[in-house]
N, C-alpha and C positions, 0 to 999 in steps of 0.2 A: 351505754352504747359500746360494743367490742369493736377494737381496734382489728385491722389485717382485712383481708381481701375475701371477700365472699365467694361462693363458689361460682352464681350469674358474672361477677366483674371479672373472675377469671377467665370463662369461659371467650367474655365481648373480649379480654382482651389478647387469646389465643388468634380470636375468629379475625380482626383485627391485622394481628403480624400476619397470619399467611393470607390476607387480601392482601395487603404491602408487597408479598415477597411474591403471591402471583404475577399483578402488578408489575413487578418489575423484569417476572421472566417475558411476558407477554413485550413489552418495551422493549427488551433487549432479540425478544427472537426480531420485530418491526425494523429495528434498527440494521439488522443484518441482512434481513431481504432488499432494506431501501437501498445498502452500502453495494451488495449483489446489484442491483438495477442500473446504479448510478452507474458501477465499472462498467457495466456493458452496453452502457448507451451513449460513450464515450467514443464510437465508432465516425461522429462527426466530427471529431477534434482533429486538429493538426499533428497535434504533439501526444504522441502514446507512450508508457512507460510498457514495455516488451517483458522485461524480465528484469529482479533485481538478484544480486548476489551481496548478503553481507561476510566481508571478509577481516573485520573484527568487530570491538566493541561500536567503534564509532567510525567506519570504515565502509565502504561496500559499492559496487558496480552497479552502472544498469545500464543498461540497455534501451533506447528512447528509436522510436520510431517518429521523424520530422519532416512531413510531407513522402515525398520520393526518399528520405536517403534516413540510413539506421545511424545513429550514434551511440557509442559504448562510451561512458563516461566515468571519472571515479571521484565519490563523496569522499569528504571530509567532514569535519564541523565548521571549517573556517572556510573551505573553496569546493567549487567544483572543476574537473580538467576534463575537456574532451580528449579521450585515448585515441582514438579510431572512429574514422566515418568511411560509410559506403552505401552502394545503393539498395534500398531494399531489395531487389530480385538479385543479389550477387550471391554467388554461390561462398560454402564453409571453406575452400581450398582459399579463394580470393580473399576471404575478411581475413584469413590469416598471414598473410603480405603485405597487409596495412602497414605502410611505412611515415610516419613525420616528414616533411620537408621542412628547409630551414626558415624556413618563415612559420612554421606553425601547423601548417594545414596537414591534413593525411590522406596522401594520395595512395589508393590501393594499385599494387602493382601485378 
């Protein structure tokens, strides 16, 4: 009996990995139309993420839409801080006069 791999067991087992590696493109395209659907069916949520900006490794903004009013907030790994709130229909002049009050809050001025 010869030892090593006959041409047929080669063959099943080309036939084999590329069923696998189809397989897995077909899953991976699924997964990104479902991730596609999910974000845009999120229009009945309260809480929307708007935009994000990363502004380092482990750092970055975003922008949440909360009912009626926008929040810019800024990640960490350890916290997050609301920077700035206002009302969704405030114009770009107004977000940009977001001021703290001393108690915490941001009142746009």
């Amino acid at each position: 009996m010869a030892s090593g791999l006959g041409t047929a067991d080669l063959f099943r087992m080309l036939g084999s990995f590329a069923l696998v590696l189809a397989l897995m493109a077909v899953l991976l395209w699924a997964l990104r139309k479902l991730q596609t659907r999910m974000s845009t069916q999120s229009s009945g949520r309260r809480m929307q993420i708007i935009e994000s900006l990363s502004v380092g490794p482990r750092q970055k903004f975003a922008l949440l839409r909360v009912g009626e009013h926008e929040v810019l907030v800024g990640i960490t790994p350890t916290q997050m801080t609301s920077l700035a709130q206002w009302p969704a229909t405030a114009s770009t002049a107004t977000i940009l006069h977001a001021t703290p009050s001393a108690t915490g809050e941001t009142h746009v001025a």
